[in-house]
Each structure stands twice: as C-alpha cells, then as structure tokens.
C-alpha positions as CSV (number, residue, x, y, z in Angstrom):
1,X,14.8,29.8,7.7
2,X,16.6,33.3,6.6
3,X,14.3,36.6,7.3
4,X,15.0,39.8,7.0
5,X,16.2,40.6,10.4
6,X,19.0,38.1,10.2
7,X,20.4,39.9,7.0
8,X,19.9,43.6,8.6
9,X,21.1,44.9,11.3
10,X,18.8,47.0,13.8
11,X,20.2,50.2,14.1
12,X,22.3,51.0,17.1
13,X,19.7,53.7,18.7
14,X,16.9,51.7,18.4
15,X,19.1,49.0,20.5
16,X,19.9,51.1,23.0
17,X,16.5,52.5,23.5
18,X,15.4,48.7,24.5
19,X,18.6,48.3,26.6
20,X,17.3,51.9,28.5
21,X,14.0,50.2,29.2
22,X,13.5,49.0,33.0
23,X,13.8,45.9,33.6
24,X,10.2,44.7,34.0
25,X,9.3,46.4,30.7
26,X,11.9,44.9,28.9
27,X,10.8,41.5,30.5
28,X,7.4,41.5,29.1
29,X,8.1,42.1,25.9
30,X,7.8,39.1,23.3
31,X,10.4,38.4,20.7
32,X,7.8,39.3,18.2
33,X,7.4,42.5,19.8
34,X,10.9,43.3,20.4
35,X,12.0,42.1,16.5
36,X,9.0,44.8,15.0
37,X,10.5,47.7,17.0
38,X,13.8,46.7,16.4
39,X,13.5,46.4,12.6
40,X,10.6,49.0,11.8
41,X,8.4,46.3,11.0
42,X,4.3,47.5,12.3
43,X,4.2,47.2,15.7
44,X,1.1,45.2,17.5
45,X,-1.0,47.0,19.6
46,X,0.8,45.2,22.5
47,X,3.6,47.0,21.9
48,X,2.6,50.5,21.6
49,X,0.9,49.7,24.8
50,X,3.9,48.9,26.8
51,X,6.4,51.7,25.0
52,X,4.3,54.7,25.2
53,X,5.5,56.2,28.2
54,X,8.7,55.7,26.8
55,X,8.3,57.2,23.4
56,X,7.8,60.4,21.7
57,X,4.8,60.9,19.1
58,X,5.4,62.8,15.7
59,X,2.7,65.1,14.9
C-alpha cells in the first residue's frame, strides 16, 4: 500500500508543533489524527478538539 504521506514529507514546523505538545495530548491522539495534521489533509472533529488550545485561528 503506497499513500501520499509516504511519498511527502510533512513539513518540519508542523512536526515540531506535535513534538511541542504535552505529553498527554500527544498521547491521545490517533495515527489518523496525527497523519491529517501532519499532511494538511481535513482534520476530524476529534482533532480540532484536542489542538485548539494549542492553535491559532485565521480570520
């Protein structure tokens, strides 16, 4: 099986911003949840959920 994600790299900020997370955020986050932020795929609900205090919002 070859997706996307193994041909792209996610970009280095948006792997760093995970690593940043504490530890019990990062913990409950599911691969599928991790892989959409990671390569700007739409995010589930879950995962707005668990980032927002962590994130800024465009307006």
């Amino acid at each position: 099986m070859n997706t996307g994600e193994t041909k792209n790299k996610p970009a280095p900020e948006r792997v760093a911003f995970l690593r940043s997370l504490p530890i019990d955020v990062k913990q409950s986050l599911s691969k599928e949840e991790a892989n959409a932020f990671l390569y700007e795929l739409p995010w589930p609900e879950t995962l707005y959920e668990k980032l927002k205090d962590f994130i800024e919002e465009e307006e």
